[in-house]
C-alpha positions as CSV (number, residue, x, y, z in Angstrom):
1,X,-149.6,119.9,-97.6
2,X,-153.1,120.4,-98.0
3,X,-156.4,121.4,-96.3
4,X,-159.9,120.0,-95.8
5,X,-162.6,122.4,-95.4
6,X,-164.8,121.0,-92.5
7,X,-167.1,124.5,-92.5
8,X,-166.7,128.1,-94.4
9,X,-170.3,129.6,-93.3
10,X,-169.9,132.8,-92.0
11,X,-171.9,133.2,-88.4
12,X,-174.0,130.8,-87.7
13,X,-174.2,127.1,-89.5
14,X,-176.9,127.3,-91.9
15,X,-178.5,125.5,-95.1
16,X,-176.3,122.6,-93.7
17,X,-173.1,123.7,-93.4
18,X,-171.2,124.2,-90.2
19,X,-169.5,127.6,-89.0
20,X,-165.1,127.8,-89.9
21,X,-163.2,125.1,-89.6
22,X,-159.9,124.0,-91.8
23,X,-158.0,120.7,-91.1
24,X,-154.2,120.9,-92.4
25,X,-152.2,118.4,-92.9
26,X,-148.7,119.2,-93.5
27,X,-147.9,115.3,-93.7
28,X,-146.0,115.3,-90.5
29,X,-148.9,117.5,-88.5
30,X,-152.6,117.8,-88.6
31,X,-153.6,121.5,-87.5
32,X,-157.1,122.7,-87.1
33,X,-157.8,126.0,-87.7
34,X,-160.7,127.5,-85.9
35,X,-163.6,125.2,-84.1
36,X,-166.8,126.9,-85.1
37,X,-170.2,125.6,-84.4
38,X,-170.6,122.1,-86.4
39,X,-166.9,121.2,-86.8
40,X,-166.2,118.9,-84.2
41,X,-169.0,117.0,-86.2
42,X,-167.2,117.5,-89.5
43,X,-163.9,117.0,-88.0
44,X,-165.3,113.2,-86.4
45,X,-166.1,112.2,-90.2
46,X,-162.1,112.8,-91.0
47,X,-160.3,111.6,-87.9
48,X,-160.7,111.2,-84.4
49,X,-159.7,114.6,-82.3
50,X,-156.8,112.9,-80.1
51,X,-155.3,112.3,-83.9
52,X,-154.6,116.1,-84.2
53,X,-151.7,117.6,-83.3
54,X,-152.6,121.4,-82.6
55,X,-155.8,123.6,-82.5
56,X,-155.2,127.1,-83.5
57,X,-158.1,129.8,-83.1
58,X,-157.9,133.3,-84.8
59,X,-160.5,134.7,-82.5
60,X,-163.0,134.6,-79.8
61,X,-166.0,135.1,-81.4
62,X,-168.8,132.3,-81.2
63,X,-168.6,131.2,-85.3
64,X,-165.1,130.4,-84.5
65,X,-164.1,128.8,-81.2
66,X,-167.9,127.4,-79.9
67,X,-166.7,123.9,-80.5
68,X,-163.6,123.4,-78.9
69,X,-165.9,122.3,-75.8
70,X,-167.6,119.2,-77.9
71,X,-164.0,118.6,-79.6
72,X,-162.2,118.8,-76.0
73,X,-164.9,116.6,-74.0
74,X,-164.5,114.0,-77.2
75,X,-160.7,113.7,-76.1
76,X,-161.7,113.3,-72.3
77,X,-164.2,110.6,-72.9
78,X,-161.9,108.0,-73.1
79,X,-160.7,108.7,-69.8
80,X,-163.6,110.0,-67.8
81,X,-165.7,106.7,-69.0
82,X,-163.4,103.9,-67.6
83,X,-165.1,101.3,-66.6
84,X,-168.5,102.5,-67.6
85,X,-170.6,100.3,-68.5
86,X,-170.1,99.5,-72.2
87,X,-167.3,102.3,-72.4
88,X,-164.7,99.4,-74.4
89,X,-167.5,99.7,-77.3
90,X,-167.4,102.7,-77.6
91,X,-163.3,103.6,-77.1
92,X,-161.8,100.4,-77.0
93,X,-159.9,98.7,-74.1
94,X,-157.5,100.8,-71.6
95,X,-155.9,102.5,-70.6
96,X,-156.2,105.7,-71.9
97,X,-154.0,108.2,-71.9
98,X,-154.6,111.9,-70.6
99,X,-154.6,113.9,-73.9
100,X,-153.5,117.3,-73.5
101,X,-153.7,118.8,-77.1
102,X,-151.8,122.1,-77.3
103,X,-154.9,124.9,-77.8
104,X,-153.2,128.4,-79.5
105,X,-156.2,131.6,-78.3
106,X,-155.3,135.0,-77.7
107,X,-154.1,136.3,-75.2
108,X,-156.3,136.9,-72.6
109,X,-158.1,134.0,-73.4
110,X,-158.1,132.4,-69.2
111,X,-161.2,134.5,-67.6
112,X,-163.2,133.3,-70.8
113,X,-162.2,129.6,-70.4
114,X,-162.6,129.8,-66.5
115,X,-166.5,130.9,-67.3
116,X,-166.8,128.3,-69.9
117,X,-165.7,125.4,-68.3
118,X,-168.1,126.0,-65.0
119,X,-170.9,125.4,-67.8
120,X,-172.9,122.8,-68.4
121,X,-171.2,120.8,-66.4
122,X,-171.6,116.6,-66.1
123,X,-171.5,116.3,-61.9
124,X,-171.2,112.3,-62.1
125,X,-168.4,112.2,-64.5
126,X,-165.8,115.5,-63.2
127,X,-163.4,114.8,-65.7
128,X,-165.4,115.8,-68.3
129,X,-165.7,119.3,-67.2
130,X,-161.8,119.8,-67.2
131,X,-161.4,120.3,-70.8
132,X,-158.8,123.5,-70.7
133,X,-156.5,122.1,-68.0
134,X,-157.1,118.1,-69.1
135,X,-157.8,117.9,-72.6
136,X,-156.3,121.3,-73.3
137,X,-152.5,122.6,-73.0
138,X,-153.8,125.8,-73.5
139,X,-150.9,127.9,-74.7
140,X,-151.8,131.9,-75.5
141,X,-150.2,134.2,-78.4
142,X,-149.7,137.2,-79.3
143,X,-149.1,139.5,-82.4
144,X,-145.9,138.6,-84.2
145,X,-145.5,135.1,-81.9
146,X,-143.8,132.1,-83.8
147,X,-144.5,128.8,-82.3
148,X,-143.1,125.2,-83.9
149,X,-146.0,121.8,-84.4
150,X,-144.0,119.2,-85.6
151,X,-142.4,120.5,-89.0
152,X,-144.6,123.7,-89.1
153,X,-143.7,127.0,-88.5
154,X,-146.7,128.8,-87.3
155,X,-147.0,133.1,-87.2
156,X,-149.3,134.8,-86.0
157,X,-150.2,138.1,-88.0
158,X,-152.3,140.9,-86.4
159,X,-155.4,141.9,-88.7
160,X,-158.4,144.5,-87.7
161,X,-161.2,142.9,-86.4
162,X,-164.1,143.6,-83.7
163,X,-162.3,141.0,-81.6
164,X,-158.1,140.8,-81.4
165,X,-157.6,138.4,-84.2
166,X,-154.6,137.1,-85.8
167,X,-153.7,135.7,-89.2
168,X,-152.2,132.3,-89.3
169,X,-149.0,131.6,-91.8
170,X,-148.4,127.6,-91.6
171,X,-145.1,126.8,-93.4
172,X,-143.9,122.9,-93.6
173,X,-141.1,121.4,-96.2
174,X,-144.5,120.2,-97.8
175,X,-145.4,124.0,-98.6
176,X,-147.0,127.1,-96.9
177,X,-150.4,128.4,-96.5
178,X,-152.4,131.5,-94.6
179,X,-155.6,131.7,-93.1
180,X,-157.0,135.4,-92.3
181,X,-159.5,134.7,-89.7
182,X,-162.0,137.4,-89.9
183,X,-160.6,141.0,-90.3
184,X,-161.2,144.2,-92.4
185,X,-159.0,145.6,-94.8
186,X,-155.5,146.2,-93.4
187,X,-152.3,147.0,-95.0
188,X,-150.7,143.4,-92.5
189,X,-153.0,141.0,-95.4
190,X,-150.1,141.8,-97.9
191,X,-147.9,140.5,-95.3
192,X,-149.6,137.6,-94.4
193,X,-150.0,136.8,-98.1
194,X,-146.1,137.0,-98.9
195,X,-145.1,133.9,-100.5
196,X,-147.4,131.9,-99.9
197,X,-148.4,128.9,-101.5
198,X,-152.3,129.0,-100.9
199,X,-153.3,131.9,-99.0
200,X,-157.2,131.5,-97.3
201,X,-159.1,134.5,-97.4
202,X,-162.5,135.6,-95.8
203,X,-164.5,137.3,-98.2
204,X,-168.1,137.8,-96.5
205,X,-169.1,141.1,-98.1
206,X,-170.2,142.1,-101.7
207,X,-168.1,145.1,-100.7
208,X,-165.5,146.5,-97.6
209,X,-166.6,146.5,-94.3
210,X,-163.8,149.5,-93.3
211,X,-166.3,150.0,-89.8
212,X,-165.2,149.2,-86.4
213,X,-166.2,144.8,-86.9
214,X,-164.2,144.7,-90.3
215,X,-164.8,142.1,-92.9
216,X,-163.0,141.7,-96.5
217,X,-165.0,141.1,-100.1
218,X,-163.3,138.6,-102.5
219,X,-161.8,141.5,-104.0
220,X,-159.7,143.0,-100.7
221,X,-159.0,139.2,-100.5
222,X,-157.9,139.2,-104.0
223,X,-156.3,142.4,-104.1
224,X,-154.3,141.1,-100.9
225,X,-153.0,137.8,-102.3
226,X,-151.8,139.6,-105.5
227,X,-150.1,141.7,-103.8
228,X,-148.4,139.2,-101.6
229,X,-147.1,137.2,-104.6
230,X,-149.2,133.9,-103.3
231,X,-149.6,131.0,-105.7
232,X,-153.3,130.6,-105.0
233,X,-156.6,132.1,-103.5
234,X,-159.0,129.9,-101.5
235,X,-162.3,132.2,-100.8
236,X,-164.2,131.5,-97.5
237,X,-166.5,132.4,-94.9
238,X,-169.2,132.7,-97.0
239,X,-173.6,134.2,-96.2
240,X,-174.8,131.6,-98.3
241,X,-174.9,128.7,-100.4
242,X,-176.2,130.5,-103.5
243,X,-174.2,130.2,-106.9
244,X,-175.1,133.1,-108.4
245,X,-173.8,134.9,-105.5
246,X,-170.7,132.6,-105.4
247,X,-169.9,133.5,-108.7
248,X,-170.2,137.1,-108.8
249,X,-167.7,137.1,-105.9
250,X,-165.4,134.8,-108.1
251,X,-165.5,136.9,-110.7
252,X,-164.8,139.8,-108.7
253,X,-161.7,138.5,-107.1
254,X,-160.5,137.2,-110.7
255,X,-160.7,140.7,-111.8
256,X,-157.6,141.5,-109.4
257,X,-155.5,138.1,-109.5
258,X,-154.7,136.1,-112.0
259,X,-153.5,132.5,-109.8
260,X,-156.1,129.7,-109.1
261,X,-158.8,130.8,-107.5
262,X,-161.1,128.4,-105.3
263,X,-164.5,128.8,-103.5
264,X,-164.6,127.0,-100.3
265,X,-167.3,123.9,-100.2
266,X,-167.5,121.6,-96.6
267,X,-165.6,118.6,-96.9
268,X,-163.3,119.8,-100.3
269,X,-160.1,119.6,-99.9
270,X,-157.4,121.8,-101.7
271,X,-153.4,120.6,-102.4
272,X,-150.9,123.3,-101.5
273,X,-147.5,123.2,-103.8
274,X,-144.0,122.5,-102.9
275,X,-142.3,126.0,-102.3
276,X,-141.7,126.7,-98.3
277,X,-141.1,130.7,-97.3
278,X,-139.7,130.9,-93.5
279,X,-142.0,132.3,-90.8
280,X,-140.3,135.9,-90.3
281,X,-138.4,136.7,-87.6
C-alpha cells in the first residue's frame, strides 16, 4: 500500500500547493481521500479520475470537498462531448461509458449537493451538470459505518470538529493506514490509530485548538499515534511552507513517538508496511 500526497495545505491553496488531497493505492484499489481546492489538478498529473475506484470525504468544509465538481465534470466529459467537434482528441473514440464513481460524504450530504449542482451550470451540454446522480454514486456514512472497495476495508471514526467529520481507517492485505480529517483532540484518535501501519495526522497548530472548530498540533498527533501502537506518523495539513516552522513541529511530535515520522510535501509519496489489522466490528 502506499499514498501520494496531491495537497496537505491547510485552508486555502497557497505558496503553490493545493488544499488536502491523498491518493491510496492499496494495489487492488485507488482511494482518494478528500478533494480540496487544487487536487483534481494534482490528481490529473497521476491518473485520470475514471481510473479511481472510490472518493472518500472526511468533511464538508470548502478545503476538503470544493473539487469533487472539477473531478466529477472530468468523468462526465467523455460522455457529455460526443460528437463534439474535436471531442476524439481530446478522449479518444466511443463510446463512453457512464461513470458512476462511488462518492462516501456524511450524512446529510443531499440538500448541499442539490444546491451545488444547480451552479454554474453549462446549459448547452446538460450532462455536465449531473455530476452527483451521473458521475457520482453518491453513497452517505455515518459514525462507526464499515463499507468494502475492492480489497479495502474502510471505517469511518467519529472525531470533534466544527463540521461532523470522520476519520478514515483503510485496511488492505497490502497494509493499513488512517487519515484524521480535521478534528481536535479526542480520546476516538487513539482508536483510529490502533494498529495501524501509517496513521495521517493533521497537525495545523503550534499548540491544541480544544474550542468549538478543533484542530490537533504535531504533538496531539504524536501523542495519538503512540498511543495507538501505529508503525508510522505522516504529519499534514499544514499553514505554511516554511522549514523552520516544519521542523519545530517535527521535533515536537518526535518528543512523544519514537516510529518514522514524515512531513507531508505535494506529490511525495509514502510506502505503508505489510501488517493488516481488521476494521472493527
Amino acid at each position: 500500500m502506499q499514498i501520494t500526497v496531491l495537497g496537505c495545505r491547510a485552508g486555502m491553496p497557497a505558496e503553490g500547493q493545493p488544499s488536502s488531497g491523498y491518493l491510496v493505492d492499496t494495489g487492488d484499489s485507488r482511494i482518494l481521500l478528500d478533494c480540496g481546492p487544487g487536487i483534481a489538478a494534482s490528481l490529473s498529473a497521476v491518473l485520470t479520475s475514471a481510473e479511481l475506484d472510490a472518493i472518500v470525504i472526511s468533511h464538508l468544509h470548502l478545503d476538503h470537498v470544493y473539487d469533487l465538481l472539477p473531478v466529477g465534470k472530468s468523468l462526465l466529459a467523455p460522455i457529455a462531448l460526443a460528437g463534439y467537434p474535436g471531442a476524439a482528441s481530446f478522449f479518444g473514440p466511443g463510446p463512453h461509458e457512464l461513470p458512476r464513481m462511488p462518492l462516501y460524504l456524511p450524512a446529510g450530504s443531499g440538500p448541499l449537493l442539490e444546491r451545488w449542482s444547480s451552479l454554474l451550470t453549462t446549459n448547452t451540454l446538460p450532462m455536465l451538470d449531473r455530476v452527483f446522480d451521473a458521475a457520482f454514486d453518491v453513497r452517505e456514512y455515518r459514525p462507526d459505518d464499515i463499507v468494502t472497495v475492492g480489497d479495502s476495508t474502510i471505517e469511518f471514526v467519529e472525531m470533534r470538529h466544527a463540521k461532523p467529520n470522520c476519520g478514515v481507517r483503510i485496511c488492505a492485505p497490502s497494509g493499513s493506514l488512517a487519515y484524521t480529517g480535521d478534528t481536535g483532540p479526542t480520546d476516538a484518535l487513539v482508536r483510529l490509530a490502533a494498529g495501524i501501519g501509517l496513521f495521517v495526522s493533521e497537525a495545523t497548530l503550534e499548540v491544541s485548538d480544544h474550542g468549538a472548530h478543533g484542530h490537533l498540533c504535531a504533538a496531539d498527533a504524536a501523542r495519538a499515534a503512540k498511543a495507538g501502537g501505529a508503525e508510522q506518523l505522516l504529519l499534514t495539513h499544514f499553514p505554511t511552507t516554511d522549514e523552520i516552522w516544519l521542523k519545530a513541529r517535527l521535533a515536537e511530535a518526535a518528543a512523544e513517538f519514537s516510529g518514522p515520522i514524515h512531513l507531508a510535501r505535494p506529490s511525495s509519496v509514502f510506502r505503508v508496511g505489510d501488517p493488516v489489522v481488521a476494521a472493527r466490528g
